[in-house]
PDB file of N, CA, C and O in Angstrom:
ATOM      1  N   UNK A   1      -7.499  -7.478 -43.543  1.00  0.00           N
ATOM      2  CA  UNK A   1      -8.649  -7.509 -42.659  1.00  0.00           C
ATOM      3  C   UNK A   1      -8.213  -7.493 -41.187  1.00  0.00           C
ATOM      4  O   UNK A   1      -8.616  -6.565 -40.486  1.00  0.00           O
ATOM      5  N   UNK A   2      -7.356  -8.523 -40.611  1.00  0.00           N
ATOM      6  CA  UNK A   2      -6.526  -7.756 -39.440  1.00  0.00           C
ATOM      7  C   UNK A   2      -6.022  -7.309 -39.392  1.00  0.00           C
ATOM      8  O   UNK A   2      -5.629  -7.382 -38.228  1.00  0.00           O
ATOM      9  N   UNK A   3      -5.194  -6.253 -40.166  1.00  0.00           N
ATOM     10  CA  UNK A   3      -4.961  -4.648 -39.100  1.00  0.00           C
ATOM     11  C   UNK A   3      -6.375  -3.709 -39.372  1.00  0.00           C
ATOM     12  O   UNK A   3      -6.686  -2.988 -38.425  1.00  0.00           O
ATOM     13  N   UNK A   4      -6.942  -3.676 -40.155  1.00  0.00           N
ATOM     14  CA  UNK A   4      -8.457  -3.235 -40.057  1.00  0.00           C
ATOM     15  C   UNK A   4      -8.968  -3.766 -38.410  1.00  0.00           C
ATOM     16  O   UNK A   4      -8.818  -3.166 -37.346  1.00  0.00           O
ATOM     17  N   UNK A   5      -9.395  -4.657 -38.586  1.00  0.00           N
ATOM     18  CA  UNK A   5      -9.619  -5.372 -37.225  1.00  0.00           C
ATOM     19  C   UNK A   5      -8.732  -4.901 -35.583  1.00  0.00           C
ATOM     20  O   UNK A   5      -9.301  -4.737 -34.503  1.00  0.00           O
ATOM     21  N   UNK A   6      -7.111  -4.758 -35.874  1.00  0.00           N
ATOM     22  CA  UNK A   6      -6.594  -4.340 -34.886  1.00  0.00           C
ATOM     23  C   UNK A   6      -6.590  -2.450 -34.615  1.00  0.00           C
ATOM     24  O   UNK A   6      -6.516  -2.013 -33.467  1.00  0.00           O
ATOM     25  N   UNK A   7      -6.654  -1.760 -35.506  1.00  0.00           N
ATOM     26  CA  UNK A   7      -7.046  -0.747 -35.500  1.00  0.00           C
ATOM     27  C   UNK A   7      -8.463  -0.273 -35.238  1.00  0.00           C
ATOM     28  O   UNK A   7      -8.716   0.878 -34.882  1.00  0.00           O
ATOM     29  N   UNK A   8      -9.273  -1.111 -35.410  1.00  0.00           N
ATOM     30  CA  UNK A   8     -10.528  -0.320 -35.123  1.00  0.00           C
ATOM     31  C   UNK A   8     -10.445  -0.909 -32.870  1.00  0.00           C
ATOM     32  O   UNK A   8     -10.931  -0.318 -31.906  1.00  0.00           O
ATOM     33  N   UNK A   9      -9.564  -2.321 -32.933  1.00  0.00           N
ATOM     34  CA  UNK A   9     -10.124  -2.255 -31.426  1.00  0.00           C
ATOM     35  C   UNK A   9      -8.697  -1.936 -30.476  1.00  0.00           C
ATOM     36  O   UNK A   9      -8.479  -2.310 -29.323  1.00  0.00           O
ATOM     37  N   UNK A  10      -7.886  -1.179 -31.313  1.00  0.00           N
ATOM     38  CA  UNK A  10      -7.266  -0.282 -30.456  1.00  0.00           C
ATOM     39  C   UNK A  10      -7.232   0.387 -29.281  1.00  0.00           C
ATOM     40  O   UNK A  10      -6.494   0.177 -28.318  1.00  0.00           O
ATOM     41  N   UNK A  11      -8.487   1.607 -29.481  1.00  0.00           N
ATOM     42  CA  UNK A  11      -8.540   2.103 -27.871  1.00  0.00           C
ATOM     43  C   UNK A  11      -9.039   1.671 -27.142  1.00  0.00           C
ATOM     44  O   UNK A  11      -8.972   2.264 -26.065  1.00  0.00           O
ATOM     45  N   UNK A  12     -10.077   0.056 -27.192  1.00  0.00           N
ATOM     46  CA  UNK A  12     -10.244  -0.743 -26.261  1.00  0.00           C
ATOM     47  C   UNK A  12      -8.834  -1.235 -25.694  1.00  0.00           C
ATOM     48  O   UNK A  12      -8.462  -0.874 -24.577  1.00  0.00           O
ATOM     49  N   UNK A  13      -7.955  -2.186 -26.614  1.00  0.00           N
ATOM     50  CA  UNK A  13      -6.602  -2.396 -26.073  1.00  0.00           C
ATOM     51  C   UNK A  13      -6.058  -1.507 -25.453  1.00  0.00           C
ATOM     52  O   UNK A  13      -5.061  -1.962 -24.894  1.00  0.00           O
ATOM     53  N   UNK A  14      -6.193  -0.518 -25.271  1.00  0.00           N
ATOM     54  CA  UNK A  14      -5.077   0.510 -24.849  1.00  0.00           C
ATOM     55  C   UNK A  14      -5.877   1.035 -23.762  1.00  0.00           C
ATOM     56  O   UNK A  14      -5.313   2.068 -23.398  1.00  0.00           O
ATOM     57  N   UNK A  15      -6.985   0.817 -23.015  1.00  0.00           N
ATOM     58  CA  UNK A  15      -7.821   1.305 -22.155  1.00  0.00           C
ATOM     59  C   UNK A  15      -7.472  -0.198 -21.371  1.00  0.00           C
ATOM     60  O   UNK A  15      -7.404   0.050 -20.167  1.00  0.00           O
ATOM     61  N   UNK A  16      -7.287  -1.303 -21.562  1.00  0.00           N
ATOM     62  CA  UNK A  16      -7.408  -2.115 -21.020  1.00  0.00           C
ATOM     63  C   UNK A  16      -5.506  -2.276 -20.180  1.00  0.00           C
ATOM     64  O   UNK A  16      -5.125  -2.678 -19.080  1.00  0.00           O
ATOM     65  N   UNK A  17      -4.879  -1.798 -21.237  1.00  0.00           N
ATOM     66  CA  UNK A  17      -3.954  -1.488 -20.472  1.00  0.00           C
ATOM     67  C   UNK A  17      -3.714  -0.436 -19.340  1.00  0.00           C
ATOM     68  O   UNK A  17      -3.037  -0.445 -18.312  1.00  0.00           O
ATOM     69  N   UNK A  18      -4.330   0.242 -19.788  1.00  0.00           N
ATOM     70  CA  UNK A  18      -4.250   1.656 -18.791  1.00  0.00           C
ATOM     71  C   UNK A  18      -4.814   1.132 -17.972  1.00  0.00           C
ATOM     72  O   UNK A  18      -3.939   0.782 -17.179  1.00  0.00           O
ATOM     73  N   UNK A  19      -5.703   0.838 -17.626  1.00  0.00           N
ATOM     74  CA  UNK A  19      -6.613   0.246 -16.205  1.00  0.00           C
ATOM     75  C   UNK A  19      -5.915  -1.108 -15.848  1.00  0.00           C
ATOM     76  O   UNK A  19      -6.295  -1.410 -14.717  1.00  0.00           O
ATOM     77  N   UNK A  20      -5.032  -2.073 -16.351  1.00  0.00           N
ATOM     78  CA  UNK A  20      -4.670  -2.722 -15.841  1.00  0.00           C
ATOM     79  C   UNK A  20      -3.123  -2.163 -15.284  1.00  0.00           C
ATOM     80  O   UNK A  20      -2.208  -2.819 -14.786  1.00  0.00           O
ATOM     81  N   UNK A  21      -3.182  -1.207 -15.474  1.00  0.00           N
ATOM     82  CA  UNK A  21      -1.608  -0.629 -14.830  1.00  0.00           C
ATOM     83  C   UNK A  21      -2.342   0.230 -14.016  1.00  0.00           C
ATOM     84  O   UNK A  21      -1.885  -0.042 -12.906  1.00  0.00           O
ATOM     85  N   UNK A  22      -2.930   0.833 -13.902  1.00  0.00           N
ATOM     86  CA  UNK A  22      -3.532   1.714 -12.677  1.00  0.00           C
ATOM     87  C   UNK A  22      -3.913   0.621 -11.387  1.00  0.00           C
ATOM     88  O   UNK A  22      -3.790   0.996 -10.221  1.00  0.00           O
ATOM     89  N   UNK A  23      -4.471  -1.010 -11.788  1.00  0.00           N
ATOM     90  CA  UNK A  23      -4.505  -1.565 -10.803  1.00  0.00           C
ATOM     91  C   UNK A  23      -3.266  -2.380 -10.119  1.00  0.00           C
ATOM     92  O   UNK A  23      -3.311  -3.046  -9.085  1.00  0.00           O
ATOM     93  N   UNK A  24      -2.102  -2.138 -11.010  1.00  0.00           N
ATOM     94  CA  UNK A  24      -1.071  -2.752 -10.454  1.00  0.00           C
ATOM     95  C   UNK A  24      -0.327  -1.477  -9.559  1.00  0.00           C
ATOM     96  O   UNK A  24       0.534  -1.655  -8.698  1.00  0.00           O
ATOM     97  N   UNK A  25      -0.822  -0.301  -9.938  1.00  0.00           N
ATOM     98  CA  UNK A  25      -0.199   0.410  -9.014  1.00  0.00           C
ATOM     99  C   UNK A  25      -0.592   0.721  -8.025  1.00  0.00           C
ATOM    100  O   UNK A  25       0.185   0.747  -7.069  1.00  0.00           O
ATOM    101  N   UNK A  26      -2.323   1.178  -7.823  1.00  0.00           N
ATOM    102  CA  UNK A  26      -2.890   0.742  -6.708  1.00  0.00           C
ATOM    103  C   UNK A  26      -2.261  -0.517  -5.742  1.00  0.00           C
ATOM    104  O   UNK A  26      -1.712  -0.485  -4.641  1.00  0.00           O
ATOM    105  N   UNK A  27      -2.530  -1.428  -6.489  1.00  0.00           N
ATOM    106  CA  UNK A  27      -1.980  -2.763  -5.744  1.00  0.00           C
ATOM    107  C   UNK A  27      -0.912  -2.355  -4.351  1.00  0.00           C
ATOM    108  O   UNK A  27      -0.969  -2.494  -3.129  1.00  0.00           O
ATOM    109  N   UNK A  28       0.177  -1.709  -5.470  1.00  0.00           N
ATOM    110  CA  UNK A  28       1.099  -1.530  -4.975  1.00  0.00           C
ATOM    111  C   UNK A  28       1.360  -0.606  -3.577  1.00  0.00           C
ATOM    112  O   UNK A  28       1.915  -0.700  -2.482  1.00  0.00           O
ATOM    113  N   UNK A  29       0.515   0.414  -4.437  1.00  0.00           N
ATOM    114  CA  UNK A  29       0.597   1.392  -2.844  1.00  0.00           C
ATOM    115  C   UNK A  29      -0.666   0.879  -1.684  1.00  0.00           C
ATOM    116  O   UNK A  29      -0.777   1.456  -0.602  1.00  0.00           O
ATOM    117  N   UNK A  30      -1.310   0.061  -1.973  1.00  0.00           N
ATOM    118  CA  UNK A  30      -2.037  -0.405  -1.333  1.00  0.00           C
ATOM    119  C   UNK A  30      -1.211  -1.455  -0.069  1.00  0.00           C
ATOM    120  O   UNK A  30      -1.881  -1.691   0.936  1.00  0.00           O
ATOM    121  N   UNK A  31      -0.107  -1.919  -0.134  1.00  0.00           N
ATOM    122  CA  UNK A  31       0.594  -2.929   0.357  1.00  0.00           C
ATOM    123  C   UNK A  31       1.815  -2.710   0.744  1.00  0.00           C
ATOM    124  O   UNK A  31       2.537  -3.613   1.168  1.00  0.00           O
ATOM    125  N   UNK A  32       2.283  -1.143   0.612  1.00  0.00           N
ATOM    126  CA  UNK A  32       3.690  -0.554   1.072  1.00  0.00           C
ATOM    127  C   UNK A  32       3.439  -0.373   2.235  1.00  0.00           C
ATOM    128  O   UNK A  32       2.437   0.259   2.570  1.00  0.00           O
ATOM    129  N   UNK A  33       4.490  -1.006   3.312  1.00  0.00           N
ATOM    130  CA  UNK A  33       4.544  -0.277   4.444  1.00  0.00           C
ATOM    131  C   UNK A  33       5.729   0.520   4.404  1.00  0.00           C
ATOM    132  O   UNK A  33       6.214   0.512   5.535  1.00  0.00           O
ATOM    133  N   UNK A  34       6.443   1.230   3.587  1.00  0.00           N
ATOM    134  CA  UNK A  34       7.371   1.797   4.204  1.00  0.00           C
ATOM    135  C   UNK A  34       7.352   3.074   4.863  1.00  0.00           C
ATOM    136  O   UNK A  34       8.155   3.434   5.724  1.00  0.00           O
ATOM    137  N   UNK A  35       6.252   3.830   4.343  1.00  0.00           N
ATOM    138  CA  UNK A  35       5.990   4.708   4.596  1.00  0.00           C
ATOM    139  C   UNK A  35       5.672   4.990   6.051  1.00  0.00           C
ATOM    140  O   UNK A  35       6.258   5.718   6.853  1.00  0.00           O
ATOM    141  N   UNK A  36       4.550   4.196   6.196  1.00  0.00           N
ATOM    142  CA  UNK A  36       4.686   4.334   7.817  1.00  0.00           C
ATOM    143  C   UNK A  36       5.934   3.428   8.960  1.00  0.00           C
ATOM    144  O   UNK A  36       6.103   3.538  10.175  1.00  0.00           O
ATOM    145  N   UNK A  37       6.517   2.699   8.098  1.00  0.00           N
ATOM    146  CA  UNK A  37       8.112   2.661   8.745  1.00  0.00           C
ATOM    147  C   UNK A  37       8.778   3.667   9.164  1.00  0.00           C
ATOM    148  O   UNK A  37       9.357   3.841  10.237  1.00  0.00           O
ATOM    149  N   UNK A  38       8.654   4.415   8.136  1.00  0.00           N
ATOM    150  CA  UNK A  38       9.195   5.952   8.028  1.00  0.00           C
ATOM    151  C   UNK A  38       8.471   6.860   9.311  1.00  0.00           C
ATOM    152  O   UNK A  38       9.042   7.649  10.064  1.00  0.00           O
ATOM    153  N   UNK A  39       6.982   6.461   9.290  1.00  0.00           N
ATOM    154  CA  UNK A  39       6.610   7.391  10.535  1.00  0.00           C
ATOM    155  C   UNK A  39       6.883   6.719  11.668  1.00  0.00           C
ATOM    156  O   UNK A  39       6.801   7.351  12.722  1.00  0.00           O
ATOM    157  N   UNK A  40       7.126   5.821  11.691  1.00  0.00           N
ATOM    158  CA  UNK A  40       7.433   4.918  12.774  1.00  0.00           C
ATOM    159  C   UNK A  40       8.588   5.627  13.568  1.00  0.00           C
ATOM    160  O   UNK A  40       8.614   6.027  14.731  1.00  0.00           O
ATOM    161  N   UNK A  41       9.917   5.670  12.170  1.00  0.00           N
ATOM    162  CA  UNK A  41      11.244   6.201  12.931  1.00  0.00           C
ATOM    163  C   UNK A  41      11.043   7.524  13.408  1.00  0.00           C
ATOM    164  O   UNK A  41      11.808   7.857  14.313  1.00  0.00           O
ATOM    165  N   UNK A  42      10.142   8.429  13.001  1.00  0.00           N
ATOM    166  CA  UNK A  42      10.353   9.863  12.852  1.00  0.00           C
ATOM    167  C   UNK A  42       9.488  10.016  13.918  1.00  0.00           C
ATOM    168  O   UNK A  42       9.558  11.133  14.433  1.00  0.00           O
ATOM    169  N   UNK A  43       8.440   9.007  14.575  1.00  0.00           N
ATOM    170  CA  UNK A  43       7.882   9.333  16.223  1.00  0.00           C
ATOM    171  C   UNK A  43       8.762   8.922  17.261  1.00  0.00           C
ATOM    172  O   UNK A  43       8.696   9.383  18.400  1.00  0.00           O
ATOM    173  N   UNK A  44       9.611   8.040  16.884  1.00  0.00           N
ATOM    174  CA  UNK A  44      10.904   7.357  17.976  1.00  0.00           C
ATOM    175  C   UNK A  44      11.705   8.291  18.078  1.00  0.00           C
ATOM    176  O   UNK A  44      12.336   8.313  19.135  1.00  0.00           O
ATOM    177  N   UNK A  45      12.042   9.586  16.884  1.00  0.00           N
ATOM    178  CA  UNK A  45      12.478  10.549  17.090  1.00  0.00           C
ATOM    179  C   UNK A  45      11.896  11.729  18.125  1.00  0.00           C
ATOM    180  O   UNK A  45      12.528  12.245  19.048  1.00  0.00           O
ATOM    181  N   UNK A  46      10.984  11.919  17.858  1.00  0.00           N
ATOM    182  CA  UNK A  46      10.309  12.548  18.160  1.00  0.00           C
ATOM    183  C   UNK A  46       9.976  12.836  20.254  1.00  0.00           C
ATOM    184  O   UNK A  46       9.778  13.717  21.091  1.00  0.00           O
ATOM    185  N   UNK A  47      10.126  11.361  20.090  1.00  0.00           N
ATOM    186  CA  UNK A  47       9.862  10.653  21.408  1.00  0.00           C
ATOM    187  C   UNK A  47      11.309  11.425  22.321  1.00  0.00           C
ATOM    188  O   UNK A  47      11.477  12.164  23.290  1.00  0.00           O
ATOM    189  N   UNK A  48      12.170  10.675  21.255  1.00  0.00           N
ATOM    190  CA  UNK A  48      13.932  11.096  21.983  1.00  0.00           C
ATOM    191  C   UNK A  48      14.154  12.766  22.397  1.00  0.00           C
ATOM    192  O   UNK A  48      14.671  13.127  23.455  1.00  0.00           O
ATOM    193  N   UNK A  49      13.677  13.637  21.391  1.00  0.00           N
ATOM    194  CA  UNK A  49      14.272  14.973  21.449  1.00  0.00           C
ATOM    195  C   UNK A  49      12.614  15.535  22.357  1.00  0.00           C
ATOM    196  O   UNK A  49      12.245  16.703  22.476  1.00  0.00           O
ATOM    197  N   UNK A  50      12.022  14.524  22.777  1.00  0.00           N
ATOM    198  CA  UNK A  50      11.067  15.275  23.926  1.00  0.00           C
ATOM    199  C   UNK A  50       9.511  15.983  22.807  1.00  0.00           C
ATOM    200  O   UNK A  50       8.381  16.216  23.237  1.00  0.00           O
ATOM    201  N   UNK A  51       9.718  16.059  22.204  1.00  0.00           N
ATOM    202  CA  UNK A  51       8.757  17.121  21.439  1.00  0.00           C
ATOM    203  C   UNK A  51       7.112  16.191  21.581  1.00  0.00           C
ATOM    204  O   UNK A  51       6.086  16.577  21.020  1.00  0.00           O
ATOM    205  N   UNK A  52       7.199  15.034  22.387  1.00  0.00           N
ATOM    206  CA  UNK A  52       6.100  14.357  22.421  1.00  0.00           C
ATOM    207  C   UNK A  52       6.267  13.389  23.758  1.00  0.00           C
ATOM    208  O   UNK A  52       7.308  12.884  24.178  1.00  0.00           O
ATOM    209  N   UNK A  53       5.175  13.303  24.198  1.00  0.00           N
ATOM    210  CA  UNK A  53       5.281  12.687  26.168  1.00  0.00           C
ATOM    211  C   UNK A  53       5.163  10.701  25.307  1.00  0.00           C
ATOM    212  O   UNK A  53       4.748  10.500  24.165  1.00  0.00           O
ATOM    213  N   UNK A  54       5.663   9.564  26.299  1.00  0.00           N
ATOM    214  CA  UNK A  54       5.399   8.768  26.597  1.00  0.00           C
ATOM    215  C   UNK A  54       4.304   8.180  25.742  1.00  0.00           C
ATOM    216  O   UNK A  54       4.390   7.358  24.829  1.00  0.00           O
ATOM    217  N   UNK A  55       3.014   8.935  26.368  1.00  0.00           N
ATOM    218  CA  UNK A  55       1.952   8.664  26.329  1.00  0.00           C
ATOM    219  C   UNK A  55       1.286   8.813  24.754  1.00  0.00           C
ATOM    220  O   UNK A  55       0.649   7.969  24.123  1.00  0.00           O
ATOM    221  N   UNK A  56       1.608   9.963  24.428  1.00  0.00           N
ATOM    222  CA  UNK A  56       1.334  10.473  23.074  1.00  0.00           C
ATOM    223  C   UNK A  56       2.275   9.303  21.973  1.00  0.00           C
ATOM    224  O   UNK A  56       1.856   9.128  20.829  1.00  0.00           O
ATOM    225  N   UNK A  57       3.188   8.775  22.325  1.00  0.00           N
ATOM    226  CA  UNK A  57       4.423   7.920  21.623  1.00  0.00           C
ATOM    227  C   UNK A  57       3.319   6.757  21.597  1.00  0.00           C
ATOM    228  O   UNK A  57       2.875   6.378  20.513  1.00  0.00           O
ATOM    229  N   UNK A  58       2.790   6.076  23.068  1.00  0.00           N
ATOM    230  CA  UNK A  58       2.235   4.878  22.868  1.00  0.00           C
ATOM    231  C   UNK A  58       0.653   4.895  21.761  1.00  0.00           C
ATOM    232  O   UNK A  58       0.350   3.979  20.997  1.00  0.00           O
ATOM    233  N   UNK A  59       0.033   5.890  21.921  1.00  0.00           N
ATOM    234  CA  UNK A  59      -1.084   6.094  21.386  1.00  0.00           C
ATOM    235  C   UNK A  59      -0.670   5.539  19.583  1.00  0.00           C
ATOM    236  O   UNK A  59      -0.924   4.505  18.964  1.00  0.00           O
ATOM    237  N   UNK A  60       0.148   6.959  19.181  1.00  0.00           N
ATOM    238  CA  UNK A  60       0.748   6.690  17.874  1.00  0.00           C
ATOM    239  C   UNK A  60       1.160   4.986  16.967  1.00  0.00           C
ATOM    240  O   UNK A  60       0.753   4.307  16.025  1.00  0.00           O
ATOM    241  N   UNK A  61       2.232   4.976  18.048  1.00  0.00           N
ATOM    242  CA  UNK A  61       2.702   3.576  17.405  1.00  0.00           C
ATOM    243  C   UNK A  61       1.584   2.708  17.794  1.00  0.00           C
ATOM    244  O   UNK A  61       2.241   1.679  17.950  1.00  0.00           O
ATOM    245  N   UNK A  62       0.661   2.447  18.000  1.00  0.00           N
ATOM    246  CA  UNK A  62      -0.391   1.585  18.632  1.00  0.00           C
ATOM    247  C   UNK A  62      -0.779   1.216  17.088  1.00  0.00           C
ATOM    248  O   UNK A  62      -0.769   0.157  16.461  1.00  0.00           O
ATOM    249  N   UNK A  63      -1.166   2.722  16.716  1.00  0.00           N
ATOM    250  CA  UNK A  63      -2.262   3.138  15.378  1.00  0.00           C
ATOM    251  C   UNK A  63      -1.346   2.851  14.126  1.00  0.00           C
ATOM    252  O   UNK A  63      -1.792   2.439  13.055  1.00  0.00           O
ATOM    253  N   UNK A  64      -0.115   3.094  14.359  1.00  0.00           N
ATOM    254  CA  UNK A  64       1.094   2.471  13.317  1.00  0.00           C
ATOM    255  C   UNK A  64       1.056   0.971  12.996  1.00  0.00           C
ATOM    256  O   UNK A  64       0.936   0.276  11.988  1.00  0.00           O
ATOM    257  N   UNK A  65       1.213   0.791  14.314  1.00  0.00           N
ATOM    258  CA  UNK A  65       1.285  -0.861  13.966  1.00  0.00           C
ATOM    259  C   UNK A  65      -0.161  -1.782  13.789  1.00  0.00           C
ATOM    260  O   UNK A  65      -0.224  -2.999  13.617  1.00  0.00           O
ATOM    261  N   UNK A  66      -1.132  -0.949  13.873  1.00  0.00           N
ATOM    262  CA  UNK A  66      -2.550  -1.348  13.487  1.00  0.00           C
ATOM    263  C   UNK A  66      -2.396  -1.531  12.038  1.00  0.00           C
ATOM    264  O   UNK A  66      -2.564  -2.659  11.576  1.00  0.00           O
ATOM    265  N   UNK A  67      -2.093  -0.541  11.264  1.00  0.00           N
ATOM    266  CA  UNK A  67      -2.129  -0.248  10.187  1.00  0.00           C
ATOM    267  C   UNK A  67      -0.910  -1.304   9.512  1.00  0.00           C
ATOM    268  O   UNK A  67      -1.165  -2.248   8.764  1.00  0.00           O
ATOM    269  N   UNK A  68       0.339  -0.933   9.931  1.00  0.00           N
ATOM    270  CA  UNK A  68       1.018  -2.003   9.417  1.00  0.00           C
ATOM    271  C   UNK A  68       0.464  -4.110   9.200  1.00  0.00           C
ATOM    272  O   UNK A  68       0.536  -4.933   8.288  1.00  0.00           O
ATOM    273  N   UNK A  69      -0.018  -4.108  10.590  1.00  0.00           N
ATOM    274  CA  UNK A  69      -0.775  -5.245  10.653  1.00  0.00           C
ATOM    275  C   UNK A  69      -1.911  -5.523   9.425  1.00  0.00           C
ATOM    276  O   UNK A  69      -2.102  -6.518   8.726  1.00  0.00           O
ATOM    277  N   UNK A  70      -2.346  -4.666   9.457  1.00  0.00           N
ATOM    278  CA  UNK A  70      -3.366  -4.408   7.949  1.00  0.00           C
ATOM    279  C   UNK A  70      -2.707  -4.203   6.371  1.00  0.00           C
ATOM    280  O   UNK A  70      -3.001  -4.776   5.322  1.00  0.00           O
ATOM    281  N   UNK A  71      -2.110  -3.579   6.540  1.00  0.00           N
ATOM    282  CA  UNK A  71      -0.906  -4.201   5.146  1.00  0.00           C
ATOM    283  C   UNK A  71      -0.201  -5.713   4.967  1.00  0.00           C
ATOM    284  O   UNK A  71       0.238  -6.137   3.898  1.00  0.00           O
ATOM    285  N   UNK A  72      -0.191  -6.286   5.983  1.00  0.00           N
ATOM    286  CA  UNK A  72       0.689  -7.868   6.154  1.00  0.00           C
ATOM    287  C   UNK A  72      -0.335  -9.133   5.806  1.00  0.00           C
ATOM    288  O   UNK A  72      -0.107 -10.207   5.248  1.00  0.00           O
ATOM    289  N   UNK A  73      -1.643  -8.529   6.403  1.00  0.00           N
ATOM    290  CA  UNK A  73      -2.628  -9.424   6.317  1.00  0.00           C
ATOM    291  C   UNK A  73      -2.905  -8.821   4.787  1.00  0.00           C
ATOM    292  O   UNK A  73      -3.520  -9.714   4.204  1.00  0.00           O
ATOM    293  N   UNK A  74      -2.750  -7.885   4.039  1.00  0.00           N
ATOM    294  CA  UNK A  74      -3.245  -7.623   2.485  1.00  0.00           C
ATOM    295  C   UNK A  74      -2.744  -8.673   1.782  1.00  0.00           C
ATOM    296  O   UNK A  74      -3.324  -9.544   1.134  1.00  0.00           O
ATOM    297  N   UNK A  75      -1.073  -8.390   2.088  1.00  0.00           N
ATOM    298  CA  UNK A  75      -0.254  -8.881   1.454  1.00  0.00           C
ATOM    299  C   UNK A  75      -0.239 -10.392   1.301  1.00  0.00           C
ATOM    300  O   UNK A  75       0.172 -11.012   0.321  1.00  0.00           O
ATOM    301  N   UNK A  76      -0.814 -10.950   2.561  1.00  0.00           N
ATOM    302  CA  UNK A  76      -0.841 -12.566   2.544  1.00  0.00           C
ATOM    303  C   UNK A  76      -2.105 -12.492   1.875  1.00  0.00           C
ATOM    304  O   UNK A  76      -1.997 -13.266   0.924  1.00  0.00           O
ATOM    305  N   UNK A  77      -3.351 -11.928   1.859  1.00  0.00           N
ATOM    306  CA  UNK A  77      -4.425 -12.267   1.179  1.00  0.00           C
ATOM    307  C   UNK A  77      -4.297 -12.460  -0.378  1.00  0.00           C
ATOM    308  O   UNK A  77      -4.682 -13.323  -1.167  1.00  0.00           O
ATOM    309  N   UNK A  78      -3.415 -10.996  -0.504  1.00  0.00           N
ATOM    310  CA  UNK A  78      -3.123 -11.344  -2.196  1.00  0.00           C
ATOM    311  C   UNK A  78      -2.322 -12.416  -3.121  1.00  0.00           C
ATOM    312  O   UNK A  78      -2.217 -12.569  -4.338  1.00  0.00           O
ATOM    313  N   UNK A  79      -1.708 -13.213  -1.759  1.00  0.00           N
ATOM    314  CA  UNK A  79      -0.749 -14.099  -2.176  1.00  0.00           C
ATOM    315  C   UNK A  79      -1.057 -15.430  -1.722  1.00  0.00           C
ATOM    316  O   UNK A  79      -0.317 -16.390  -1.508  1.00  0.00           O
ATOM    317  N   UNK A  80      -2.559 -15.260  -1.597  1.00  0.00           N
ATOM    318  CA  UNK A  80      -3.189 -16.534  -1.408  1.00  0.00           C
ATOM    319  C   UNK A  80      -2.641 -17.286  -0.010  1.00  0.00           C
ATOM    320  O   UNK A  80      -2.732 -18.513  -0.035  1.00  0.00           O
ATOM    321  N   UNK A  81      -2.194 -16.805   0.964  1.00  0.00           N
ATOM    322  CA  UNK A  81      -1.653 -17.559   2.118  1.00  0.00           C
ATOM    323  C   UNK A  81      -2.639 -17.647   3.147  1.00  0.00           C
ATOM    324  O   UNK A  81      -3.306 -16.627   3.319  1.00  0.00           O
ATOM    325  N   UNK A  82      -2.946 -18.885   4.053  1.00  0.00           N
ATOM    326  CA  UNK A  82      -3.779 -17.690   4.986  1.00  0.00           C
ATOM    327  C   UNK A  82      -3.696 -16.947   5.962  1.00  0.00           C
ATOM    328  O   UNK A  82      -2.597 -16.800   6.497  1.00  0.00           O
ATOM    329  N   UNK A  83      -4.786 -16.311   6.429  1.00  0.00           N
ATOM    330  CA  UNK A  83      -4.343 -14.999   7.391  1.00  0.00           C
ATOM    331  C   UNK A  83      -4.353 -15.884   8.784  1.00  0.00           C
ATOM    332  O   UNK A  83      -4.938 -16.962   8.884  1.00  0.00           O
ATOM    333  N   UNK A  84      -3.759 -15.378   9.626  1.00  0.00           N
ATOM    334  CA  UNK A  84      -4.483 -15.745  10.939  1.00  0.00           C
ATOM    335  C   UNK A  84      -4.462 -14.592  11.619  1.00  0.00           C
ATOM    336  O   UNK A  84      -3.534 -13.812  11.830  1.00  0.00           O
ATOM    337  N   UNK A  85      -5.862 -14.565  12.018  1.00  0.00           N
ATOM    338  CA  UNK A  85      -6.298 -13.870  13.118  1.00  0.00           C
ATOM    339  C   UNK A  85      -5.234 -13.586  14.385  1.00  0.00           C
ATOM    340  O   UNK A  85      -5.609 -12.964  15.379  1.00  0.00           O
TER     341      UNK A  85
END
């Protein structure tokens, strides 16, 4: 009677996994900054070999580190710490 039982609620189990791994990966890319680390270095580059003024550099990293700031505060939210403003 249970494997009757585990077979019929199978593709519930197996849906419940799938969606609980789709939210751990969300999670995940939800809370990476490396990526824009990465754009971070590649406008400091950018900055160096001229291909972008001063001005255009400050705008960018402004909006970088907005965003990074918004990943840090995720990350403490999800880990129960609190944020400060």
């Amino acid at each position: 009677m249970l494997f009757l039982d585990d077979l019929l609620l199978l593709p519930i189990t197996g849906m419940k996994f799938v969606l609980r791994t789709l939210g751990q990966v969300a999670e995940q890319e939800y809370t990476n900054s490396g990526p824009l680390k990465v754009q971070l270095l590649e406008l400091q580059e950018k900055l160096d070999s001229g291909e972008i003024t001063e001005k255009e550099y400050v705008e960018a990293e402004t909006e970088i580190l907005r965003q990074l700031r918004e990943i840090e505060k995720r990350k403490r939210e999800l880990a129960g710490i609190p944020v400060d403003e």
